[in-house]
C-alpha positions as protocol buffer text, in pm:
chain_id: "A"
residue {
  index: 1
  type: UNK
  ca { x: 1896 y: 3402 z: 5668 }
}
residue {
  index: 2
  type: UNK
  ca { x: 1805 y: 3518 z: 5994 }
}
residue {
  index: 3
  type: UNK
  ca { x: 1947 y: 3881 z: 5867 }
}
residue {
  index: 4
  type: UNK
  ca { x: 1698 y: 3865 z: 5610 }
}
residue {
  index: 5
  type: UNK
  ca { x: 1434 y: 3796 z: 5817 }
}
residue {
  index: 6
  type: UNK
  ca { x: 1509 y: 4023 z: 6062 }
}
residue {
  index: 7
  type: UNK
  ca { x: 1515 y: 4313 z: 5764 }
}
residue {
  index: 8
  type: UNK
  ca { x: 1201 y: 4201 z: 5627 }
}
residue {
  index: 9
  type: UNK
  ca { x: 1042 y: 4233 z: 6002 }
}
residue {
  index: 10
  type: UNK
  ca { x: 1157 y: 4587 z: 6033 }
}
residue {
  index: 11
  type: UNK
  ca { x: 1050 y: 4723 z: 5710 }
}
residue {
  index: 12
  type: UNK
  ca { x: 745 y: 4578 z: 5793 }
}
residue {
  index: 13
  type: UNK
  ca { x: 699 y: 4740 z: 6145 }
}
residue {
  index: 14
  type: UNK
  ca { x: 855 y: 5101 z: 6012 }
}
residue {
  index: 15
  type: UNK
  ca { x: 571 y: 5024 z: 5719 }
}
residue {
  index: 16
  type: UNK
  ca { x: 336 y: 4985 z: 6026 }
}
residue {
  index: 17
  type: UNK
  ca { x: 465 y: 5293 z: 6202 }
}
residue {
  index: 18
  type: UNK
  ca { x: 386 y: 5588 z: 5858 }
}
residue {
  index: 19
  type: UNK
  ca { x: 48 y: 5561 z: 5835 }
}
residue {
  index: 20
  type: UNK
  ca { x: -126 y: 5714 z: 6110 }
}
residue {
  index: 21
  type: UNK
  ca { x: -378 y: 5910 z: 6007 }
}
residue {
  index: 22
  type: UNK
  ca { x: -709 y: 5728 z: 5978 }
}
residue {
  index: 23
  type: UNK
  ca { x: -548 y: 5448 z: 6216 }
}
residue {
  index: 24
  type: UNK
  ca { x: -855 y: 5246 z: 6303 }
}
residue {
  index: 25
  type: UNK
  ca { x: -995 y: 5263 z: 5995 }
}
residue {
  index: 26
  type: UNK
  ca { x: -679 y: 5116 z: 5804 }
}
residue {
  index: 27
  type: UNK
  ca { x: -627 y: 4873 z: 6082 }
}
residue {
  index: 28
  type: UNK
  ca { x: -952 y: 4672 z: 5966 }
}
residue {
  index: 29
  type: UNK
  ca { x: -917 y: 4745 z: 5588 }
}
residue {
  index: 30
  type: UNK
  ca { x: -592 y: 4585 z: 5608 }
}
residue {
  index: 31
  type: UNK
  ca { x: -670 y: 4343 z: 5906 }
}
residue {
  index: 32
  type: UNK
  ca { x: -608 y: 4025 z: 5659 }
}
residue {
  index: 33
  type: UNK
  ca { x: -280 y: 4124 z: 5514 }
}
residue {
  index: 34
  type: UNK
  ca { x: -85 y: 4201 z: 5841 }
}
residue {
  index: 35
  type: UNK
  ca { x: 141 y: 3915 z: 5941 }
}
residue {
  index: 36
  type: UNK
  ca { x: 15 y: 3752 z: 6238 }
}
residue {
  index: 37
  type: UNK
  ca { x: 386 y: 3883 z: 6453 }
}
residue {
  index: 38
  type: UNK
  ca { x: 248 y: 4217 z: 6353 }
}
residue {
  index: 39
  type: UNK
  ca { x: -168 y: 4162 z: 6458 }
}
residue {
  index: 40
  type: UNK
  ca { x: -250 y: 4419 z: 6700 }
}
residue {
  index: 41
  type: UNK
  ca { x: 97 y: 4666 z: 6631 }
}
residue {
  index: 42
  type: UNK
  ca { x: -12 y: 5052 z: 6527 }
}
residue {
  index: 43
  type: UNK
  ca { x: -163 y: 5345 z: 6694 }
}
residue {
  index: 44
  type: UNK
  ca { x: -526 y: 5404 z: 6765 }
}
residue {
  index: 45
  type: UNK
  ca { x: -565 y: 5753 z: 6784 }
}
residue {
  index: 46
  type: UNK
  ca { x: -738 y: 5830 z: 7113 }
}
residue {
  index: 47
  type: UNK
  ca { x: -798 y: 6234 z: 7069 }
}
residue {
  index: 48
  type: UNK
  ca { x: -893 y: 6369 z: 7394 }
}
residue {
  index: 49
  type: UNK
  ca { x: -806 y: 6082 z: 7616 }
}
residue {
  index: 50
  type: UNK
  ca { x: -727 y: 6169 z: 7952 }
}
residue {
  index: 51
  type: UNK
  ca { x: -356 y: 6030 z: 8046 }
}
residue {
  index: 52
  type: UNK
  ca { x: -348 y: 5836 z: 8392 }
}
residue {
  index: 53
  type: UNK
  ca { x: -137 y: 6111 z: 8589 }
}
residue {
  index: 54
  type: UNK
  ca { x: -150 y: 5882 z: 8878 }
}
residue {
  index: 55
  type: UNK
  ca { x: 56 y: 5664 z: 8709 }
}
residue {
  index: 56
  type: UNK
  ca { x: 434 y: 5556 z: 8852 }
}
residue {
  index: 57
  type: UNK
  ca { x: 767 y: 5526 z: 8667 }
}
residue {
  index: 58
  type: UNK
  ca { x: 1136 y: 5584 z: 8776 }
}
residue {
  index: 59
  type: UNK
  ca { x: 1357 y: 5841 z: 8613 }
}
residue {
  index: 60
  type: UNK
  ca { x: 1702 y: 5819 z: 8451 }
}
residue {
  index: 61
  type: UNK
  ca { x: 1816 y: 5908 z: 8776 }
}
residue {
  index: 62
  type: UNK
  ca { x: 1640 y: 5625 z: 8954 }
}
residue {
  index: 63
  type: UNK
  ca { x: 1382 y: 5861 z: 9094 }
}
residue {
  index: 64
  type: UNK
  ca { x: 1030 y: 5717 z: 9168 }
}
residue {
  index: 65
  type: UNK
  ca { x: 789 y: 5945 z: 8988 }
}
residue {
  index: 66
  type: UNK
  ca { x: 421 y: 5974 z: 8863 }
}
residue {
  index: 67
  type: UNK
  ca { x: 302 y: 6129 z: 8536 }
}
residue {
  index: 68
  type: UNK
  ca { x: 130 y: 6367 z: 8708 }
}
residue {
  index: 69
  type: UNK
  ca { x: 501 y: 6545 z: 8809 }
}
residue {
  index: 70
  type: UNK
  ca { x: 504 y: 6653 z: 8436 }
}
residue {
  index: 71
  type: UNK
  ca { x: 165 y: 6754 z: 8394 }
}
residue {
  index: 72
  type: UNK
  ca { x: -26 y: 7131 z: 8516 }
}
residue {
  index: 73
  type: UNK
  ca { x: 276 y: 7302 z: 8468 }
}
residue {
  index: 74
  type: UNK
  ca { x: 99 y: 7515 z: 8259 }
}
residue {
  index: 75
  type: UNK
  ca { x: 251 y: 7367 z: 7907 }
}
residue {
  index: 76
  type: UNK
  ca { x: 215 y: 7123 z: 7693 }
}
residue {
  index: 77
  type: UNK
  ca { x: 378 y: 6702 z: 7682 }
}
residue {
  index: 78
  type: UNK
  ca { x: 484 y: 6578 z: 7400 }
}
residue {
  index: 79
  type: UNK
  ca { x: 496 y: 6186 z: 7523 }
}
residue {
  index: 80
  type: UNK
  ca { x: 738 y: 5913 z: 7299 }
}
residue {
  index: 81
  type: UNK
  ca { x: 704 y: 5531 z: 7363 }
}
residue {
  index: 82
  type: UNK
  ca { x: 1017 y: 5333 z: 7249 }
}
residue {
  index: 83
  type: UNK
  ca { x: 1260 y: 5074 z: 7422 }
}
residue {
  index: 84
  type: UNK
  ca { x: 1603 y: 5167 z: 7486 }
}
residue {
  index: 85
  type: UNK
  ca { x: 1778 y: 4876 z: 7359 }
}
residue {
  index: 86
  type: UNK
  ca { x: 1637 y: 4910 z: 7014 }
}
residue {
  index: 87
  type: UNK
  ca { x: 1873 y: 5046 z: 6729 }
}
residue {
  index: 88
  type: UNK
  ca { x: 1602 y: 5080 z: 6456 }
}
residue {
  index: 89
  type: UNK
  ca { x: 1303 y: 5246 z: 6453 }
}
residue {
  index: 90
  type: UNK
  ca { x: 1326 y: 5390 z: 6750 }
}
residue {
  index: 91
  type: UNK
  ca { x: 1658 y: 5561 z: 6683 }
}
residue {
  index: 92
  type: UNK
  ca { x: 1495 y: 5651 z: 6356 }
}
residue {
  index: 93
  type: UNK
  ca { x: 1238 y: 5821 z: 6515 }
}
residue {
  index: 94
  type: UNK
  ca { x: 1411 y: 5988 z: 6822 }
}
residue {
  index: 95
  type: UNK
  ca { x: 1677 y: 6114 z: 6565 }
}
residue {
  index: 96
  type: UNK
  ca { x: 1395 y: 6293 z: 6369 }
}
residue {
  index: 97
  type: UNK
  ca { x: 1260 y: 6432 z: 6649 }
}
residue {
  index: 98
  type: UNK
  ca { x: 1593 y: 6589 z: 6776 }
}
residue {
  index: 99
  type: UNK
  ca { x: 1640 y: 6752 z: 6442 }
}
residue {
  index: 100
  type: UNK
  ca { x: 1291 y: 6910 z: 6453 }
}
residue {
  index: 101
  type: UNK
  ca { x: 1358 y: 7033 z: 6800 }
}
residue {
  index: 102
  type: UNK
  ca { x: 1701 y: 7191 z: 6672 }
}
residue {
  index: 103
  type: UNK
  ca { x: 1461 y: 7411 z: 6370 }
}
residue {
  index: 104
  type: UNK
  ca { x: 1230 y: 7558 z: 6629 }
}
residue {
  index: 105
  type: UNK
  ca { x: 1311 y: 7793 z: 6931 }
}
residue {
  index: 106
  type: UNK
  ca { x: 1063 y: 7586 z: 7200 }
}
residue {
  index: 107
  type: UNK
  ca { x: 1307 y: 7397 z: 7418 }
}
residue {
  index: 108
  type: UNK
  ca { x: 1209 y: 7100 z: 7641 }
}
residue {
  index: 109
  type: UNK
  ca { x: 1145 y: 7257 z: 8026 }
}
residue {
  index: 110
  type: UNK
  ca { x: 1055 y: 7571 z: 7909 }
}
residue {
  index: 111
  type: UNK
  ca { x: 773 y: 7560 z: 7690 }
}
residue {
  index: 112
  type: UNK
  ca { x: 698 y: 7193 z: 7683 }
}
residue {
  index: 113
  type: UNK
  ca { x: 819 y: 6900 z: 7886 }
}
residue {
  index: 114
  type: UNK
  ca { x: 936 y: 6607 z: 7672 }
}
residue {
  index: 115
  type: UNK
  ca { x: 861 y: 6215 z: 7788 }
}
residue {
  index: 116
  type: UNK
  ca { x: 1060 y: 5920 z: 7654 }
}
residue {
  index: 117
  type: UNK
  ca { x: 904 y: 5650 z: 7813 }
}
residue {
  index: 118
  type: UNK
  ca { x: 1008 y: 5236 z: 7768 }
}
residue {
  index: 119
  type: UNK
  ca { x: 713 y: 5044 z: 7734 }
}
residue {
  index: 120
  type: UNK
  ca { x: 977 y: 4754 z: 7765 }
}
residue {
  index: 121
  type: UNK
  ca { x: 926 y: 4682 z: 8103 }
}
residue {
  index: 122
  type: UNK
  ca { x: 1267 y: 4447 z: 8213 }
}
residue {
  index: 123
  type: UNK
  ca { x: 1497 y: 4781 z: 8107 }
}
residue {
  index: 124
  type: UNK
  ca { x: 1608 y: 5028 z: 8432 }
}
residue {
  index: 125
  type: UNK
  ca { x: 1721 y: 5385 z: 8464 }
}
residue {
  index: 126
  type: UNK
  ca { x: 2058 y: 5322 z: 8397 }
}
residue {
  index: 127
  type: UNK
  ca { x: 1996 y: 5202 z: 8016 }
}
residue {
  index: 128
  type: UNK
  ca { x: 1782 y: 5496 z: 8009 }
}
residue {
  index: 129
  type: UNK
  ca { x: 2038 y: 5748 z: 8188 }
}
residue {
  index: 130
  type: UNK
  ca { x: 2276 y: 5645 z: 7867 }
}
residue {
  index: 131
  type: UNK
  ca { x: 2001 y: 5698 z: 7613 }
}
residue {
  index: 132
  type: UNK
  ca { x: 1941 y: 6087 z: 7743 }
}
residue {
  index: 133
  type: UNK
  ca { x: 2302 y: 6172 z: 7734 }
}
residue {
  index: 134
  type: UNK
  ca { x: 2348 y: 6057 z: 7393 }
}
residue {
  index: 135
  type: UNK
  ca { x: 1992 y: 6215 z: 7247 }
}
residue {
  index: 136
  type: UNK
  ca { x: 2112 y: 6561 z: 7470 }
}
residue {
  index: 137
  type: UNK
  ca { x: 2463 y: 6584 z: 7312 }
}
residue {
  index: 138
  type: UNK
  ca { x: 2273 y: 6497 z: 6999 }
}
residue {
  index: 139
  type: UNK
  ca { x: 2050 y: 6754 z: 6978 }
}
residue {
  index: 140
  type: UNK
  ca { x: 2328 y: 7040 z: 7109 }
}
residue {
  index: 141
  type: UNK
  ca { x: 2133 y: 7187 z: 7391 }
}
residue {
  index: 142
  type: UNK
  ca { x: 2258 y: 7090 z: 7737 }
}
residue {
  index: 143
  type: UNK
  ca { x: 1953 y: 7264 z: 7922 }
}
residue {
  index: 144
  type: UNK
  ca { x: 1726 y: 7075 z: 7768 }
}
residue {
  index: 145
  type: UNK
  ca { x: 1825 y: 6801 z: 8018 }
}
residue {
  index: 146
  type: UNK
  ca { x: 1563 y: 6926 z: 8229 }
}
residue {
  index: 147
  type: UNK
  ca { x: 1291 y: 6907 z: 8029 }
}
residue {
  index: 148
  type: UNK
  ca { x: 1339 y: 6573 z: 7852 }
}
residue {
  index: 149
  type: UNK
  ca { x: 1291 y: 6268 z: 8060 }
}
residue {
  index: 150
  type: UNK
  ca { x: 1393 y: 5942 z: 8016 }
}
residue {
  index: 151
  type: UNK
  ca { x: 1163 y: 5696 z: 8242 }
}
residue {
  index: 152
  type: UNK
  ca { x: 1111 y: 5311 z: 8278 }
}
residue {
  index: 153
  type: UNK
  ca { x: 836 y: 5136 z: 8426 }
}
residue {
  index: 154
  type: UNK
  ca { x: 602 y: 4825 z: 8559 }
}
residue {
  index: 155
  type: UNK
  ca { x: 506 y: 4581 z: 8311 }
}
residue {
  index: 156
  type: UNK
  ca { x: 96 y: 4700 z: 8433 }
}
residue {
  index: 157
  type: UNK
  ca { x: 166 y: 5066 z: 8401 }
}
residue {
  index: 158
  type: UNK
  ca { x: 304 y: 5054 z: 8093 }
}
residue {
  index: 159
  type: UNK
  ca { x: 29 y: 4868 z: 7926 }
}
residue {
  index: 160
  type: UNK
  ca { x: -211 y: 5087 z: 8122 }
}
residue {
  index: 161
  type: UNK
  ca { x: -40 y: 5425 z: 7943 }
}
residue {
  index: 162
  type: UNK
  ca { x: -29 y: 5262 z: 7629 }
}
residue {
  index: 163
  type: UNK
  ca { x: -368 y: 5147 z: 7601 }
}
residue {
  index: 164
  type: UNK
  ca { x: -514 y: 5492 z: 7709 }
}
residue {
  index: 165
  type: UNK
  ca { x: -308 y: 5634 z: 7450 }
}
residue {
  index: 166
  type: UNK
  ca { x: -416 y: 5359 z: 7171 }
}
residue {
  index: 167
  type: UNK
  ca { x: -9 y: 5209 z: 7121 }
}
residue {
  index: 168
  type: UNK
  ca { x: 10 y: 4877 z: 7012 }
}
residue {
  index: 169
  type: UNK
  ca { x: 310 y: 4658 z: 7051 }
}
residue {
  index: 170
  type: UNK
  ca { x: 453 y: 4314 z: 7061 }
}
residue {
  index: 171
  type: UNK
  ca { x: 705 y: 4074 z: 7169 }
}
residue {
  index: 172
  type: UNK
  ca { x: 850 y: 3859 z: 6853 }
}
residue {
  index: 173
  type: UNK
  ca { x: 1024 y: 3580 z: 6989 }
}
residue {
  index: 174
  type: UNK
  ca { x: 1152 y: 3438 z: 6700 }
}
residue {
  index: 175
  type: UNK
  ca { x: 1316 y: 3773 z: 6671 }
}
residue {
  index: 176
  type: UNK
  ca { x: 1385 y: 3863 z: 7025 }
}
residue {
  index: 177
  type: UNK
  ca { x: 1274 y: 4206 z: 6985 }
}
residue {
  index: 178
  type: UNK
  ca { x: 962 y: 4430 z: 6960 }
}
residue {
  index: 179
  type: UNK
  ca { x: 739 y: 4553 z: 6753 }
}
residue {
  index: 180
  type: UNK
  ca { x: 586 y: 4859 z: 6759 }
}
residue {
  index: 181
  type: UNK
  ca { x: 468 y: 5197 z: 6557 }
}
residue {
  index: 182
  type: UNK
  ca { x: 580 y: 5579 z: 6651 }
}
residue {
  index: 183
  type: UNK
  ca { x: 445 y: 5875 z: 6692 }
}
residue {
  index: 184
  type: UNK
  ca { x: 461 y: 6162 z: 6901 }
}
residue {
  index: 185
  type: UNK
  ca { x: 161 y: 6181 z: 7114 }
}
residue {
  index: 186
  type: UNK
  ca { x: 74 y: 6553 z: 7222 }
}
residue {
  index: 187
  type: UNK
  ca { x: -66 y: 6649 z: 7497 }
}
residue {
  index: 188
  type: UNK
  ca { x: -267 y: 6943 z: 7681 }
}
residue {
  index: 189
  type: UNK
  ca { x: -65 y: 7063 z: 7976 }
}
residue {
  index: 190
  type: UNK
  ca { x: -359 y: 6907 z: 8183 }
}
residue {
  index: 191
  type: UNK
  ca { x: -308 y: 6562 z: 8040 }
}
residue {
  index: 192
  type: UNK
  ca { x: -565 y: 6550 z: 7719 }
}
residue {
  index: 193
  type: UNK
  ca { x: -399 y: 6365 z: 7424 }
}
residue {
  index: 194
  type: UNK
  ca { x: -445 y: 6640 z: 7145 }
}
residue {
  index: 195
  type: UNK
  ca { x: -220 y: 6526 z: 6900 }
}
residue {
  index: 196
  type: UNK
  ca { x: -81 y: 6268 z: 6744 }
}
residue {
  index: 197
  type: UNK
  ca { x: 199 y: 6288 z: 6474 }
}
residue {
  index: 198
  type: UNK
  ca { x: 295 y: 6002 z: 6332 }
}
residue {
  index: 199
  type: UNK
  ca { x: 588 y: 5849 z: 6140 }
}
residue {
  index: 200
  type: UNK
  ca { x: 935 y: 5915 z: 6183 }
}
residue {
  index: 201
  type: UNK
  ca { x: 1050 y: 6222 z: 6099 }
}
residue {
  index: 202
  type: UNK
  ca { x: 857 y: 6587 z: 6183 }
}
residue {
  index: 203
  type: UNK
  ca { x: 813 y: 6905 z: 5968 }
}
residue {
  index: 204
  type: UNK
  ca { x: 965 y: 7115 z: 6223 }
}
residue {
  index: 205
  type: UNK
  ca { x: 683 y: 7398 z: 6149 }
}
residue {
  index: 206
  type: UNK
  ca { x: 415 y: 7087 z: 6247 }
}
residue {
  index: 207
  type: UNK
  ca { x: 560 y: 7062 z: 6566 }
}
residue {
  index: 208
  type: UNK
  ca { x: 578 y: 7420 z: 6657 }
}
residue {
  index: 209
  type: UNK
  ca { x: 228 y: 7486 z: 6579 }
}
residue {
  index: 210
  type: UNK
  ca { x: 86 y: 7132 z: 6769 }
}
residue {
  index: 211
  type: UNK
  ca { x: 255 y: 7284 z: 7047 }
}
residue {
  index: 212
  type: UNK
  ca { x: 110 y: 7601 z: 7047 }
}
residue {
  index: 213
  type: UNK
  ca { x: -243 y: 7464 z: 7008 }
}
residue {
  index: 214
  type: UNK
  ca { x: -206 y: 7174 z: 7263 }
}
residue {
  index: 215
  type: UNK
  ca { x: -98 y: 7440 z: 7508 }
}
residue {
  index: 216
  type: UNK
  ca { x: -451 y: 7688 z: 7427 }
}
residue {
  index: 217
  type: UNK
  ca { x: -202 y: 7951 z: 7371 }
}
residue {
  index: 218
  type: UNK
  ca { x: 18 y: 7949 z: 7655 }
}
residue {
  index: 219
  type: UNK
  ca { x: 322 y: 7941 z: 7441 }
}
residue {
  index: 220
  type: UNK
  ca { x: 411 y: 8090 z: 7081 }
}
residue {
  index: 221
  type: UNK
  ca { x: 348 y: 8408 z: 6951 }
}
residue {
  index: 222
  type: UNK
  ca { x: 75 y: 8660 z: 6845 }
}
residue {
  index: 223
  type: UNK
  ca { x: 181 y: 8559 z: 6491 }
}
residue {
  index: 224
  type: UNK
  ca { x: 75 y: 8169 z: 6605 }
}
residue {
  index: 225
  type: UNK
  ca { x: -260 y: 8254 z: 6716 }
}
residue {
  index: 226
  type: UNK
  ca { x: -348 y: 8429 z: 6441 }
}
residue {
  index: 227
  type: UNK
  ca { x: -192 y: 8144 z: 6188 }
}
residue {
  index: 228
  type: UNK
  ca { x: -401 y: 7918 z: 6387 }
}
residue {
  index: 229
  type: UNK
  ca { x: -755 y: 8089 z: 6331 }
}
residue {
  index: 230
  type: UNK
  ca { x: -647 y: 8124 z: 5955 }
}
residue {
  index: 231
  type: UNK
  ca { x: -546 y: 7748 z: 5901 }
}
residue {
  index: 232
  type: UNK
  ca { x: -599 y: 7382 z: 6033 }
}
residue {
  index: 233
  type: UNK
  ca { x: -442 y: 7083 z: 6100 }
}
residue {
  index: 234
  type: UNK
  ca { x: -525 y: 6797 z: 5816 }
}
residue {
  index: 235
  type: UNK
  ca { x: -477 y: 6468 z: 6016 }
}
residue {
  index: 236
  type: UNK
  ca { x: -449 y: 6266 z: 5674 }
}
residue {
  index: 237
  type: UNK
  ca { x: -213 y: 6527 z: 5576 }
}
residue {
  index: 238
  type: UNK
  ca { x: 50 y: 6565 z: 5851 }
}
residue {
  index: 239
  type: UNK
  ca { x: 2 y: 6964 z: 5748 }
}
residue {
  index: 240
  type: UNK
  ca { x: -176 y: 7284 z: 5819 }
}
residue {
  index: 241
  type: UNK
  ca { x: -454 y: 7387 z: 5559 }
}
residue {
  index: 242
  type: UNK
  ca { x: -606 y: 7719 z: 5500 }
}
residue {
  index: 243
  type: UNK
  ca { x: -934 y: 7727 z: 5706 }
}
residue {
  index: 244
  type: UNK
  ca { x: -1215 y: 7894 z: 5503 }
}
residue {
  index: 245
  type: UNK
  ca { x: -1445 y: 8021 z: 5793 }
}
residue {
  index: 246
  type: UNK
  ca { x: -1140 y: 8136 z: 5963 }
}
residue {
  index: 247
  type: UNK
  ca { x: -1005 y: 8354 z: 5737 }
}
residue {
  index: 248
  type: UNK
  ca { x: -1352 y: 8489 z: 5691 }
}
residue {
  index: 249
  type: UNK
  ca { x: -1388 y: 8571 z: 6061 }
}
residue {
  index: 250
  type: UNK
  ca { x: -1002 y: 8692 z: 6021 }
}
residue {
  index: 251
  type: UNK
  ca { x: -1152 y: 8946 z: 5722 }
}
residue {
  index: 252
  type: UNK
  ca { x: -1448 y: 9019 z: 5907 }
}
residue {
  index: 253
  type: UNK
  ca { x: -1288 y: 9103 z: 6237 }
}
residue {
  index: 254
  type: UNK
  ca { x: -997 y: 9358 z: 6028 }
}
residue {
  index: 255
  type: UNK
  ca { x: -1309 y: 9516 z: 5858 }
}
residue {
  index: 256
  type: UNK
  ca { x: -1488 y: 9613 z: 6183 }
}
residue {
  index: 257
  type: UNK
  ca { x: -1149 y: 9720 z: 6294 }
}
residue {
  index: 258
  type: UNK
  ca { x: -1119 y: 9936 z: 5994 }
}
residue {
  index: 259
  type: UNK
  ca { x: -1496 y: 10107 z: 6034 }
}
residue {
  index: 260
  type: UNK
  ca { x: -1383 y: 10171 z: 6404 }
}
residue {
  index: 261
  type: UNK
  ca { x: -1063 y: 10343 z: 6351 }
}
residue {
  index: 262
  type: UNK
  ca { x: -1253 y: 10540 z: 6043 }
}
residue {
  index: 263
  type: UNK
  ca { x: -1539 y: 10615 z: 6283 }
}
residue {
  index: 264
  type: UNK
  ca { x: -1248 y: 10729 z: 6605 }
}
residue {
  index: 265
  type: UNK
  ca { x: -1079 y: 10974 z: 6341 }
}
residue {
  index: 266
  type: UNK
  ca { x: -1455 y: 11110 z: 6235 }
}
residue {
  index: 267
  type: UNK
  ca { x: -1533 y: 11146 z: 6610 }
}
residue {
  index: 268
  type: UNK
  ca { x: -1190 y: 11305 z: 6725 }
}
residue {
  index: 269
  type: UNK
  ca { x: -1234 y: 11570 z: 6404 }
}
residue {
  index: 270
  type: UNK
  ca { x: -1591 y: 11688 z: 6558 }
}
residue {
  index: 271
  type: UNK
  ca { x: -1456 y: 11693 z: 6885 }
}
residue {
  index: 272
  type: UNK
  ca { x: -1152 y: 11882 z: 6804 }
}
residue {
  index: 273
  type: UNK
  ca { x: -1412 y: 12140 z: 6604 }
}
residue {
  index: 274
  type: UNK
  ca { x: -1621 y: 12147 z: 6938 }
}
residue {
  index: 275
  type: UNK
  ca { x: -1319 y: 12231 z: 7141 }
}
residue {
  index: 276
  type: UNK
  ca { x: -1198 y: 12516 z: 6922 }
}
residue {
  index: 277
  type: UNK
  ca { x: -1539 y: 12665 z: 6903 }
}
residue {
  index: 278
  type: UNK
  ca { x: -1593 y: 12665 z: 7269 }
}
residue {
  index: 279
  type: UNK
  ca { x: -1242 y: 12830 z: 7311 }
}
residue {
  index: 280
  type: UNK
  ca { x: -1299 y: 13118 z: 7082 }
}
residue {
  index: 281
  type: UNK
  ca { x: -1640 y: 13183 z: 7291 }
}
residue {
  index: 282
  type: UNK
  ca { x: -1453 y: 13154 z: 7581 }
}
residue {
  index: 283
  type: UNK
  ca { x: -1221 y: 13449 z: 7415 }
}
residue {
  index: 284
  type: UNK
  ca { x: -1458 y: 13700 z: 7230 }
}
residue {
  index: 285
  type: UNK
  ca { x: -1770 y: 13656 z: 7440 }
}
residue {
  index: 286
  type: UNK
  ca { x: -1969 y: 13572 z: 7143 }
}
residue {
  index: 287
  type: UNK
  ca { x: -2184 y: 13246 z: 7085 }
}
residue {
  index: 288
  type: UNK
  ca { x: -2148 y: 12916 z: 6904 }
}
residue {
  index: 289
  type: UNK
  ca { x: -2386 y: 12763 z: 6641 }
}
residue {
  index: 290
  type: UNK
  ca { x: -2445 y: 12446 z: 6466 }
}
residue {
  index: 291
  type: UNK
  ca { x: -2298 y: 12428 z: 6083 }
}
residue {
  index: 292
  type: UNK
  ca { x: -2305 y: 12124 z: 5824 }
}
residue {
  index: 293
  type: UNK
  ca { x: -1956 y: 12096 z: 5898 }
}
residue {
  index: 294
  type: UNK
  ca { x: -1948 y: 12104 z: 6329 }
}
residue {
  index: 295
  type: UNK
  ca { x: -2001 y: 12361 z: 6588 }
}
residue {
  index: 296
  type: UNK
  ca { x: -1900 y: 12732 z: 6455 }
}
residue {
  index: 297
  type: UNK
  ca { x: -1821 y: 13038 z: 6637 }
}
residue {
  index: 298
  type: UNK
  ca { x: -2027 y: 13330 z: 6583 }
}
């Protein structure tokens, strides 16, 4: 019985954890259907939100640290709250991040830094040293141990982060575990939530692209920034979606560069004319006049 329980609490929670779009807004249309273990459990999204950088946490390696040590490196955070210990929903949704991560070329340290962060406040660095060895031989890039950290914290800083961030969670009792949403929160790379993408598994394309935006173009391609003034992220979606005005200002911008180049070539062919007129006066002594077609030799 208690298995069944148990079950019927998770699907619940991971039920909780897909719809994030529209958060605050569902929270109260639904408000009278949630089971009371599972009143207050979700993600508020709190776009723009500055993150407390001052905020301290210890390392898998039992280093004290603040936020701030991540942040102003000049890219973006993507931020993960879970607890170590559990084997559910977090696993489900640290397993779909990995396999994102292996579809893109962005790796953790390089173009973003990467924050797993227990909001369960009695676990210590040496739970969380395990957990990064295991998600770093998962995902099949050893350098990306730099990158991705692993920290644990104070029962107060934790709920500090995650009530900046709008990450509800709760202790069940009866099941002797938590319960909690996920989401990647995305961040600017001077501590601005920017993003938030919610459920469990990531279109690795998503990712990429939050990344480049969060990070105002510090990382990605040419190709990015122009995809991004073309199309727009659809909250209620989880996708990109052409951007009407954008692509206009795309079509007006490759129309002006059209006339220009049109207008260079007319310019260059006059000037070339000039040249060779003044040349041949140079040569035969004689004068130059004005045609319908440029400046003539006579």
């Amino acid at each position: 019985m208690f298995r069944v329980r148990r079950s019927l609490f998770l699907i619940a929670a991971t039920a909780v954890a897909l719809p994030l779009a529209g958060a605050a807004r569902g929270q109260a249309a639904l408000g009278d259907r949630v089971p009371p273990e599972l009143e207050g459990v979700g993600v508020e999204q709190q776009i723009g939100a500055r993150i407390p950088l001052d905020l301290p946490f210890t390392d898998q390696d039992n280093r004290d640290v603040r936020l701030s040590d991540y942040f102003n490196r000049g890219r973006p955070v993507v931020i993960t709250l879970n607890y170590f210990r559990c084997t559910s929903l977090c696993d489900y949704q640290l397993n779909g991040l990995v396999r994102a991560l292996q579809e893109i070329e962005f790796l953790p340290g390089r173009e973003f830094e990467l924050l797993t962060i227990s909001f369960d406040p009695l676990e210590k660095p040496l739970l969380a040293r395990t957990k990064k060895r295991n998600y770093i031989e998962e995902y099949g890039r050893l350098e990306a141990a730099s990158g991705w950290h692993f920290l644990t914290g104070k029962n107060a800083d934790i709920r500090t982060l995650t009530r900046r961030v709008g990450f509800g969670y709760k202790w069940n009792p009866e099941q002797e575990e938590w319960a909690h949403s996920s989401a990647l929160i995305i961040c600017t790379p001077d501590g601005r939530v920017a993003r938030y993408l919610g459920g469990v598994m990531y279109e690795p394309s998503v990712l990429r692209l939050s990344l480049v935006e969060a990070s105002g173009g510090k990382v990605g391609s040419l190709l990015d920034q122009v995809f991004l003034i073309c199309f727009h992220y659809v909250p209620s979606e989880g996708k990109y979606a052409p951007a009407v005005m954008g692509i206009m200002r795309m079509g007006g911008g490759a129309s002006v560069v059209g006339l220009a180049a049109w207008l260079a070539v007319l310019w260059r062919r006059d000037y070339l004319r000039r040249r060779d007129a003044l040349a041949a006066l140079a040569a035969g002594g004689g004068g130059v006049e004005r045609q319908p077609g440029g400046w003539q030799a006579r």
